[in-house]
MIDOSE-261168 format. One record per residue (C-alpha): x, y negated, z negated; residue in one letter. Coordinates in steps of 0.001 Angstrom, whole numbers, plus 500000, padded with zeros to 6 digits. Example, Ala and Ser with C-alpha at 12.3 -4.5 7.8 and 13.67 -1.06 7.14 Angstrom:
BEGIN
512300504500492200a;513670501060492860s;
This chain:
BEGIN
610110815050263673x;612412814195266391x;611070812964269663x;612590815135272455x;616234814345273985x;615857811880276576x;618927812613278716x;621781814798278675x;624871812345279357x;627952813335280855x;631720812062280662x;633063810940284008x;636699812868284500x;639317813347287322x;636057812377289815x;632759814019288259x;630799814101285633x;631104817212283052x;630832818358279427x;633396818222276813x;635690820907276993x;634434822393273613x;630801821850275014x;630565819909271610x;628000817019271600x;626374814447269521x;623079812704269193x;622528808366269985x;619702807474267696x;617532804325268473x;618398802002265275x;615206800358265285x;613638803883264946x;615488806444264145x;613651809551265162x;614133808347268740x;616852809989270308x;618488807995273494x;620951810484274526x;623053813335273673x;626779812852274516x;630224815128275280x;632202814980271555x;635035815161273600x;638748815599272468x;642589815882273273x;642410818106276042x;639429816337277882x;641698813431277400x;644512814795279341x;642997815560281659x;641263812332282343x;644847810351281791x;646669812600284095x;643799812045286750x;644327808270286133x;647962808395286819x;647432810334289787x;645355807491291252x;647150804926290273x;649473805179293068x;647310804585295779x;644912802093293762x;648060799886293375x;648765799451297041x;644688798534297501x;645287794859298126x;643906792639295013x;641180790400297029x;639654793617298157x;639636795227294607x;637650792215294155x;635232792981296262x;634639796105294780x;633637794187291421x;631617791207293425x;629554794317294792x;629379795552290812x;628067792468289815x;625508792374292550x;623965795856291271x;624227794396287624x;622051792110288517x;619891794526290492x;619763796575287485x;619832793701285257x;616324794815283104x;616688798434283216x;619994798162281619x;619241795583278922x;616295797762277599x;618725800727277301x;621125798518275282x;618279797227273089x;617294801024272806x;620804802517271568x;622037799108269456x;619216797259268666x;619161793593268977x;616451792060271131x;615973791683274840x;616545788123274956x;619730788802273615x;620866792020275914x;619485790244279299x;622320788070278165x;624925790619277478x;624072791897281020x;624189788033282322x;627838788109280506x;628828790651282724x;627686789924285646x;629304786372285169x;632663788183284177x;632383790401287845x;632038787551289932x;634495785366288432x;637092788304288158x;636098789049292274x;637849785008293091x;641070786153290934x;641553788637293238x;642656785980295217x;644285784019292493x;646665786308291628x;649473783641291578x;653388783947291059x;655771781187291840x;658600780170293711x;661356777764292375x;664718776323293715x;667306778671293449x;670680777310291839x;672677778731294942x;672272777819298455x;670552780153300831x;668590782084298159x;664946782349297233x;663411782863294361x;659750783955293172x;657429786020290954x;654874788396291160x;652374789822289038x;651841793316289228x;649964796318288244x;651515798122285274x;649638801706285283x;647105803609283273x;644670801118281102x;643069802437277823x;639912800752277111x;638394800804273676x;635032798859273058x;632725798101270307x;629169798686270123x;627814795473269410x;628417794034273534x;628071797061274853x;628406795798278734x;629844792391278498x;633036793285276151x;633595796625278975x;633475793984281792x;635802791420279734x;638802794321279879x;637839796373282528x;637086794017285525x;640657792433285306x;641797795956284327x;640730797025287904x;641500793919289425x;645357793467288612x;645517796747289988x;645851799634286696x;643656802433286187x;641040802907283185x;640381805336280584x;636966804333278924x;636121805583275485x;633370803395274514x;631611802812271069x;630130806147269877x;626637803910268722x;626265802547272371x;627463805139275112x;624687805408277131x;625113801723278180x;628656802578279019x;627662805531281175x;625609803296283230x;628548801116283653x;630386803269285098x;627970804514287012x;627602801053288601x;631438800722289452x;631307804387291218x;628032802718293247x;629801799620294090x;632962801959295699x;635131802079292957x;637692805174294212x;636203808025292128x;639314809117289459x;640423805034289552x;637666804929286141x;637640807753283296x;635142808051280791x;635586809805277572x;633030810111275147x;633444810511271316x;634995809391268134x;637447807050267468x;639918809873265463x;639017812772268491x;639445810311271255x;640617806592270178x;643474807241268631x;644597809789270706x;644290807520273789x;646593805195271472x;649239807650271223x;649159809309274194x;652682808405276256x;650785808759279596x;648876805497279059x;650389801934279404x;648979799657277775x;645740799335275426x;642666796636274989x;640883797058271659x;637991795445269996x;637290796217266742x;637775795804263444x;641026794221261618x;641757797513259600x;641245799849262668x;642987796906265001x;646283797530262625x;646655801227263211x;646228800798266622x;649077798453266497x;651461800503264304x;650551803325266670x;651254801571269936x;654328799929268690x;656309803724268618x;655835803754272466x;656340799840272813x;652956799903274661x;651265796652275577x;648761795711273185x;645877793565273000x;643584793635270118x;640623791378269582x;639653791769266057x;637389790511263088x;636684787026262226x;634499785465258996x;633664782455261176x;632168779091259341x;630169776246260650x;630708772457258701x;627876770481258500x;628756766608257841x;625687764095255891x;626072762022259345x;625031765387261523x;621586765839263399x;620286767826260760x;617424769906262741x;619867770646265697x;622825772028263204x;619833774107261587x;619127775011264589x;622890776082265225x;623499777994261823x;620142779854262105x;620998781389265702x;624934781759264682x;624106784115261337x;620895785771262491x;621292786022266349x;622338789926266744x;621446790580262947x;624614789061262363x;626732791285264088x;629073789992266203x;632952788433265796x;631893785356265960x;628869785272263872x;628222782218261487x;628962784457257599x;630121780697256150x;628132777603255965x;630255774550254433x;627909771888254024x;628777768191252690x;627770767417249333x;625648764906250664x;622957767006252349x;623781770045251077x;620182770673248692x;618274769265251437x;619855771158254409x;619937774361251890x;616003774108251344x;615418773276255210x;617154776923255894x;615754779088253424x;612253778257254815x;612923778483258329x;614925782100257508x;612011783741255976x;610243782676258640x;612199785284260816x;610405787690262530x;612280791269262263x;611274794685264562x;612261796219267650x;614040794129269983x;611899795543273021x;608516793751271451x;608700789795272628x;607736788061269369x;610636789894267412x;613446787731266348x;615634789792264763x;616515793382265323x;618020796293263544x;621738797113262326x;623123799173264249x;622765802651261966x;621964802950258614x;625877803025257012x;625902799918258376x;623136799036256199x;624422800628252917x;628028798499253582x;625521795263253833x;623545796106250548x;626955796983248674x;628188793426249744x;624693791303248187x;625927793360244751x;629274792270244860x;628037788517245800x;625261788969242756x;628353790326240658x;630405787225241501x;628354784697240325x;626749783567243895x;622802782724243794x;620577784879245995x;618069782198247918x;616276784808250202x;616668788277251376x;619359790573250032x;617462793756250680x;616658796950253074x;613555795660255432x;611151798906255870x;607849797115256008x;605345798826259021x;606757799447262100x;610295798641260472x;610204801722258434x;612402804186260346x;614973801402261467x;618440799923259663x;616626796550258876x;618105794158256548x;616307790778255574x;618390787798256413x;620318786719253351x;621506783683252200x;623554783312249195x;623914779584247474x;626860778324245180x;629766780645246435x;633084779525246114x;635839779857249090x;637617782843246814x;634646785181246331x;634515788273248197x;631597786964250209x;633353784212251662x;636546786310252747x;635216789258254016x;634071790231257273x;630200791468256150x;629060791976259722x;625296791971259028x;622738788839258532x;624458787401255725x;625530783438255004x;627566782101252302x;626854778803251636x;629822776912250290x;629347773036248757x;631885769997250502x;633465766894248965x;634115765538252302x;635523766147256093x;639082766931254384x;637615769463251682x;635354771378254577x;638453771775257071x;640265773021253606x;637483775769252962x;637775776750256514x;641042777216256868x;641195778885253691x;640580782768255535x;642785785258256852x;640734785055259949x;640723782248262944x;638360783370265605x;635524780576265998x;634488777610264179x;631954774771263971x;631274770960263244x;627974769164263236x;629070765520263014x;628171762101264847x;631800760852264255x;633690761108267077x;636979760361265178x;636073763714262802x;635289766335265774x;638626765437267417x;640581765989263857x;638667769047263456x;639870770058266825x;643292769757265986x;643308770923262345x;640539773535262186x;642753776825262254x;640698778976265208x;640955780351268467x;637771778600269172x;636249775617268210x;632190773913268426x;631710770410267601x;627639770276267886x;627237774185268906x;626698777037266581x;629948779592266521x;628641782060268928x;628522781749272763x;631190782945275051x;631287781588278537x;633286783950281094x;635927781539282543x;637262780423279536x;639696781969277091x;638312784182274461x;640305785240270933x;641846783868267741x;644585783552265052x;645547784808262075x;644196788569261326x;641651787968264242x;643888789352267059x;647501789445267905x;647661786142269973x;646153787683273519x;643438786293274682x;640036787436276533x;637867786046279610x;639021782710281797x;642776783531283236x;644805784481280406x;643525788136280689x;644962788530283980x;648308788014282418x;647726790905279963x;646877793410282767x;649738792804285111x;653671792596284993x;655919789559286438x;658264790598288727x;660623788368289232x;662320788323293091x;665454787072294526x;666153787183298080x;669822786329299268x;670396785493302858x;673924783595302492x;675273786858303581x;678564786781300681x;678126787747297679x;676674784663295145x;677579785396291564x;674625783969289612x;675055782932285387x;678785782418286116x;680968779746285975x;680408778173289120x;681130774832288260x;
């Protein structure tokens, strides 16, 4: 039976909080336990929509003229009640998606590091000024706001990616409409809920519950919004585009990634273990940048394959709120199933199971969407298993001639979003910083671990070239204006012949 509802969660529209226009709703289950309900959640649509877009344009006008260093303050103060809050959020996240305190304390950390970085670019907002060609004229640019910001996030950061978009969002001066992850809402509530605490003008934020074809798509489309930030998948990331593109709307889409880490026979062996266990394990597998290839050098490959299998089984899985687990939960059971089907195709292809490859329902386990971490020997760079995003705690573990024939099998992907080299050759990690096709790149680090101030994305089929975190995202949220000021008093006739 069902435990009872724990709380009846509201979207936040045109300044308050309300139902769904059709009253609709749906359930947030706990993954690691299923019959636990977290919340129950507006299934809003196109007409709670417009109205929270129209309310956004309608602030946007004043919340432009705010000046930027004290929109800043406005996030400094967010990030001071995110780290108030800092406990009581992570154990709802590890409630509604699963993975384990250790990890959500840090998704929370991630956010508050985001807020107080993004609080200083309020006073970085820079433009420059340049010689004109003609005498007695000035010259300059500005960056500013461009209007309504939609805001779609996944569910596997459900704070940290929200504060990588919205933060500069707010900052640069545009107005948000919110439709988080339908797995992980109730973390996004109390998000917003934070940003409304910290002073945030009340209809400067929208929040729109529900599904990505009700709401997402719809926000897409919708001519009243200005630009969109997406994270998601590749396929979804690509109608998002195609949609966007019929308005010309600004775009920036953070996508999949099937992210490998090379191992070289002159590496410190325990640390890169150390690495590749943490980079495919660490949130059950489920994030962007998660370690789903291991390319290891011919050299070391039997004895660095035996070293893993024995520390994975060693894994501890169960509920992320209990301190001895390791590993959580997927994040629902269809996320499960997709996981399963993708150990038959593997089996199918030829690759050799070394441990895992099933459903984990032992004891407390039994109501959750636990997988056993899987590792699959002797796959070649053109199965299925090492091009496809799997997004669960799954390695492919590909064999290595040399440095050359690793940086090959890397490459070899339609994705670029992280990478990573375990080598003590210092001649090798700067060649595999210049030829190893990513957005991001480890030498002696595992592929997962974003730090706030620096750039965040990748290439290929991993995004369309925008980037996340550190400055670049400021660029994305705001326009140049370029300025010319003319005090010759005559007329100067610039991109003439004035020779």
């Amino acid at each position: 039976m069902e435990l009872a509802l724990s709380l009846e969660f509201q979207n936040y529209v045109a300044g308050g909080w309300c139902s769904a226009s059709s009253a609709a709703r749906f359930k947030n289950h706990n993954p690691a336990n299923w019959d636990e309900i977290v919340g129950n959640f507006p299934a809003s649509g196109r007409a709670d929509l417009d109205r929270a877009i129209a309310s956004a344009r309608s602030a946007f006008a004043e919340w432009r003229l705010v000046p930027a260093p004290k929109r800043g303050e406005i996030i400094k103060r967010a990030g001071d009640l995110l780290t108030q809050h800092k406990e009581k959020i992570a154990h709802l996240m590890t409630r509604e998606m699963g993975k384990t305190l250790v990890e959500t304390r840090g998704d929370v950390q991630e956010g508050i590091d985001t807020a107080y970085y993004a609080a200083t670019e309020g006073r970085r907002l820079f433009g420059y000024t340049v010689p004109s060609e003609l005498p007695d004229k000035f010259c300059m640019s500005m960056q500013m706001p461009i209007g309504v910001a939609g805001i779609i996030t996944p569910w596997n950061f459900p704070l940290a990616i929200p504060t990588w978009k919205i933060f500069p969002a707010l900052v640069c001066g545009n107005t948000v409409v919110f439709k988080p992850a339908s797995d992980t809402p109730a973390t996004a509530t109390r998000f917003v809920e934070i940003l409304l605490e910290a002073g945030l003008p009340p209809e400067v934020i929208q929040l729109v519950h529900g599904s990505g074809n009700a709401v997402g798509m719809p926000l897409v489309e919708h001519t009243g919004v200005n630009l969109i930030s997406f994270t998601g998948s590749t396929e979804v990331g690509k109608q998002i585009s195609a949609a966007a593109s019929k308005n010309l709307k600004r775009v920036s889409l953070e996508l999949g990634g099937k992210n490998a880490q090379i191992v070289m026979a002159d590496a410190d062996l325990d640390l890169a273990l150390e690495g590749v266990l943490w980079g495919a394990f660490g949130t059950t597998g489920q994030r962007c940048t998660a370690t789903s290839r291991l390319i290891l050098h011919e050299a070391i490959h039997d004895r660095f394959l035996g070293m893993l299998i024995k520390r994975a089984e060693k894994l501890r899985l169960g509920n992320g709120l209990e301190a001895d687990t390791e590993v959580g939960p997927l994040i629902n059971f269809e996320q499960r199933e997709r996981v399963a089907e993708y150990v038959k195709i593997a089996k199918a292809e030829g690759a050799k199971l070394e441990t895992g490859g099933e459903p984990f329902a032992t004891g407390a386990c039994k109501k959750g969407a636990f997988f056993s971490p899987t590792i699959f020997s002797g796959v070649s760079a053109q199965m299925r298993l090492a091009q496809e995003e799997v997004f669960g705690p799954v390695l492919a573990v590909i064999k290595a001639r040399d440095f050359e024939d690793a940086v090959h099998v890397l490459n070899d992907s339609k994705y670029g979003l992280s990478s990573s080299l375990y080598t003590r050759d210092v001649n090798a990690a700067f060649k595999a910083m210049r030829d190893i096709e990513a957005g991001i790149t480890y030498i002696n680090g595992p592929t997962i671990g974003a730090e706030a101030h620096l750039p965040f994305g990748g290439v290929k089929e991993t995004g369309n070239g925008h980037r996340e975190g550190g400055w670049p995202v400021y660029d994305f949220f705001s326009e140049v204006k370029t300025v010319f000021v003319d005090y010759s008093g005559k007329l100067q006739r610039a991109q003439i012949d004035n020779r």
